[in-house]
C-alpha positions, 0 to 999 in steps of 0.5 A: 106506697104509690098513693100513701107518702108519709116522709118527703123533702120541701124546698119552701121560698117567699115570695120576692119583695116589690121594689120601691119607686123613685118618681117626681110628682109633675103637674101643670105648673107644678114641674116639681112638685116632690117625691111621690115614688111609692113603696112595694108590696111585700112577699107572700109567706109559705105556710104548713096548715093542718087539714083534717081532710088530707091524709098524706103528703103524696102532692109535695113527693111529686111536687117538691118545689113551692114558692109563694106570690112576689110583691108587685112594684110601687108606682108614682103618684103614692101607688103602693105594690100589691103585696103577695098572696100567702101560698098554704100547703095543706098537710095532714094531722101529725106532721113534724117539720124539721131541718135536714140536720134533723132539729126539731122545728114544728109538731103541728097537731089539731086542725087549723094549726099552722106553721110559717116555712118560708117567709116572704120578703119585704117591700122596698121603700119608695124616694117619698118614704126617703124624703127628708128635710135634708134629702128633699127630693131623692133620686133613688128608691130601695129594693125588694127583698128576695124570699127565703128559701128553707129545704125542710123534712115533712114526717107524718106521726100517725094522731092515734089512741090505740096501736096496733102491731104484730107480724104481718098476716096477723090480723090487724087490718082485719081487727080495724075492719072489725071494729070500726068503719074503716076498710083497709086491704084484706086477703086470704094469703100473707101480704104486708099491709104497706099503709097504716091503716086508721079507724075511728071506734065507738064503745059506749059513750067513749071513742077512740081511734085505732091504727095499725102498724104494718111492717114489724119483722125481725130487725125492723129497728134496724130498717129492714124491711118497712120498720123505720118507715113506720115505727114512728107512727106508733110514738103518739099513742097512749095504748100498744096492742100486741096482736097474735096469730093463733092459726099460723103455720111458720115453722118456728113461731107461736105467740110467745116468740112473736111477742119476744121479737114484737117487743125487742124491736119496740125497746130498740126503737126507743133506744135508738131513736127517742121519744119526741115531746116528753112522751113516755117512751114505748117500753113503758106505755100501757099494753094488751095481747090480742090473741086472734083467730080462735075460731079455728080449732088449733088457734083457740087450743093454743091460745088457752094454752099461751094465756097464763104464761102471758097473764104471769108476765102482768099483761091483759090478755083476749081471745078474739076472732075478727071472722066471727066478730068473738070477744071484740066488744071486751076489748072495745071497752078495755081499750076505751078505759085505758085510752080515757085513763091516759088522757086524764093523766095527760098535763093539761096544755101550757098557756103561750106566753109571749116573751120580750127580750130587748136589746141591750143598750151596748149591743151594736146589733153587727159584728166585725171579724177579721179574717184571713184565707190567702188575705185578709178581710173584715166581715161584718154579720148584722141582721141591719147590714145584711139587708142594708146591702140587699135593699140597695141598687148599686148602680145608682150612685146616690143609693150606695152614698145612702148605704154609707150614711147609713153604716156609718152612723150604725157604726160599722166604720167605728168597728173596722177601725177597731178591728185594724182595717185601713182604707183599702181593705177588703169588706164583706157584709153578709155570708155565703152567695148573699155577702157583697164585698166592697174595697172600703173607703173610710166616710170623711164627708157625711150628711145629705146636707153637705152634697151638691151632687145632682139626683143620683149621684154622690160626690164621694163615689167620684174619683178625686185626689183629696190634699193633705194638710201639708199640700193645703198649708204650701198652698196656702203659702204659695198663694201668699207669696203670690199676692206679696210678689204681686203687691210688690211689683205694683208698687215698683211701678209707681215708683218708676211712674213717680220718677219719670 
């Protein structure tokens, strides 16, 4: 097991997305001459790739962390970031992507396919790309986006045509060896063969591919032993080839028993775990016996004997050797005409159609939930929200007046006030370890236009007591009275003037 991995757990993450420049374009005699902060570069993405070459997934156990390249920051003078290099993880064929909850994800079959695991971030904008006629010259820019990060299960499913399985030391690894170029581990004393082994076979003008399934003992469904670990690498294939020791020298096993417990663990398996892909399950795919080494006396008088009670139960049945190469070309071209048989049967691929969904015309795009643990809060959930909060750089005060223009005409103020919060209240926009929590404050002045701040700031973060209409209506009488007390006072002393 130490060079052969087949199941391992990646932590996938983006790359960080550049932030965006806040700059002024300065030239002699142009001290002002407008924005020209530019954007950054996004972050690169975290792509599974099918490479026919790579056999198991050994780098990712010892290595389970990847992240991919960050964007680099934008620059003044319109100098856009670089944006990150995609980093692509190279898997081998037959690789099933799923979540820890254990939903299907991705089934990357065929060389070149591809998979995005973890998506980078994107690029913040610069105050050039947030100039408009109403904000000239603004003295903030946005932030990069971090990557996202995805903890995903990596399984290998063996990409084969034949199955091979059977007790351990009965053969199989030899019946690859025998029939194909490959060369697996092979010794003159029982041992488990720990990896599946898989060959290529040439019978004719067809070819096919050959694996064996090391690790079926009694209650392999169950997981003893090494039957879990590499049950599923049997799920791909079209043909199952139950092989059987002749020559064994267990006490209480021939090959009617060990094709009863093959069996029994096979039906269990689909049972309990399913087949994956609408595939026809293991119980009723195509199968052979392969009655092994007959070119031992005892073995071939059994297998003459065990033949027709096979037979009877409507399974093909071949006498072979794989020491004196006996009956292997029968099998080569029995296997080659059910393997072609089953790819005729197999549906023809469904062409990709691209489906379009747009958003209906009364979806606001965000929800308001009000909530209550040991006090009450509103939270808002929103794919534009969420990263609205992520983009801004709170520490400028003209960058989160921005966030608030921006709220406000998506109309999340609109739906707090629906959903009964006042000013005060608590708000969270986002969830978990990302949701930002603010102390809301109803917008009454929007607008770039109305501002008179300088660059970074904004009037509506500053700390102002703002009158109501009744302190402005006794204002307003006050002065009135003032000016009539005045007025009076200045007629008095003419009157006095005139009298004197």
């Amino acid at each position: 097991m130490a060079n052969f991995v087949d199941r391992v757990v990646l932590h996938a993450r983006g790359g960080d997305g550049g932030h965006g420049c806040a700059s002024v374009h300065r030239e002699k005699f142009k001290p002002l001459g407008g924005p020209d902060g530019a954007n950054g570069g996004s972050g690169g993405d975290v792509i599974l790739e099918v490479d026919p070459q790579t056999t198991t997934l050994l780098d990712y156990h010892h290595s389970p962390h990847r992240r991919a390249e960050g964007g680099t920051q934008g620059a003044g003078d319109m100098r856009t970031g670089r944006r990150g290099e995609d980093l692509v993880l190279l898997v081998p064929d037959g690789t099933v992507v799923k979540t820890p909850d254990g939903e299907l994800l991705a089934d990357l079959v065929g060389a070149g396919t591809r998979y995005v695991a973890a998506r980078g971030g994107q690029g913040g904008l610069g105050n050039a790309a947030l100039s408009s006629p109403k904000r000239k010259a603004p003295g903030f820019a946005l932030l990069g986006e971090p990557g996202w990060e995805e903890d995903l299960v990596l399984e290998v499913k063996t990409v084969a045509d034949v199955a091979l399985v059977g007790f351990p030391s009965a053969g199989k690894s030899s019946l690859v060896a025998a029939m194909s170029a490959a060369r697996p581990k092979i010794a003159d004393y029982p041992f488990t063969t720990l990896v599946p082994n898989l060959g290529v076979v040439q019978a004719g003008q067809a070819r096919f591919t050959m694996a064996d399934v090391p690790g079926l003992i009694p209650g392999a469904s169950e997981g003893k032993g090494l039957g879990l670990e590499f049950l599923r690498h049997i799920e791909r294939c079209a043909v199952i080839v139950h092989v059987l020791d002749c020559a064994t020298l267990d006490p209480g096993r021939d090959p009617i028993t060990d094709l009863d417990v093959i069996e029994a663990e096979l039906a269990a398996y689909a049972g309990d775990v399913g087949i994956e892909g609408g595939r026809v399950p293991l119980t009723e795919r195509p199968r052979l016996v392969v009655l092994n080494k007959i070119d031992v006396p005892e073995a071939r008088d059994l297998a003459e004997l065990v033949r027709p009670d096979l037979e009877a139960r409507g399974l093909r049945v071949f006498e072979i050797s794989t020491a004196s190469h006996e009956g292997l070309r029968q099998l080569s071209f029995a296997l080659a005409e059910i393997v072609q048989q089953a790819r005729d049967a197999a549906p023809a691929p469904e062409a990709t159609r691209t489906v379009l969904r747009p958003r209906a015309v009364n979806e606001a795009g965000f929800t308001v939930t009000r909530r209550q643990t040991d006090h009450v809060y509103y939270l808002v959930r929103g794919d534009k929200p969420e990263r609205w909060v992520r983009q801004t750089d709170f520490a400028n005060d003209e960058a989160v007046g921005y966030l608030a223009d921006r709220l406000h005409r998506l109309g999340v103020e609109d739906q707090l006030f629906k959903a009964g919060a006042v000013a005060g209240d608590e708000v969270v926009i986002g969830d978990g370890p990302r949701g930002v929590v603010f102390d809301w404050e109803p917008t009454l002045l929007t607008g770039p236009e109305l501002l008179a701040s300088p660059r970074g700031t904004d009037l509506r973060l500053e700390e102002r007591s703002r009158p109501t209409r009744a302190e402005k209506r006794e204002e307003f009488h006050e002065r009135m009275d003032a000016k009539a007390a005045a007025r009076a006072e200045l007629w008095t002393d003419r009157d006095d003037d005139d009298d004197r």
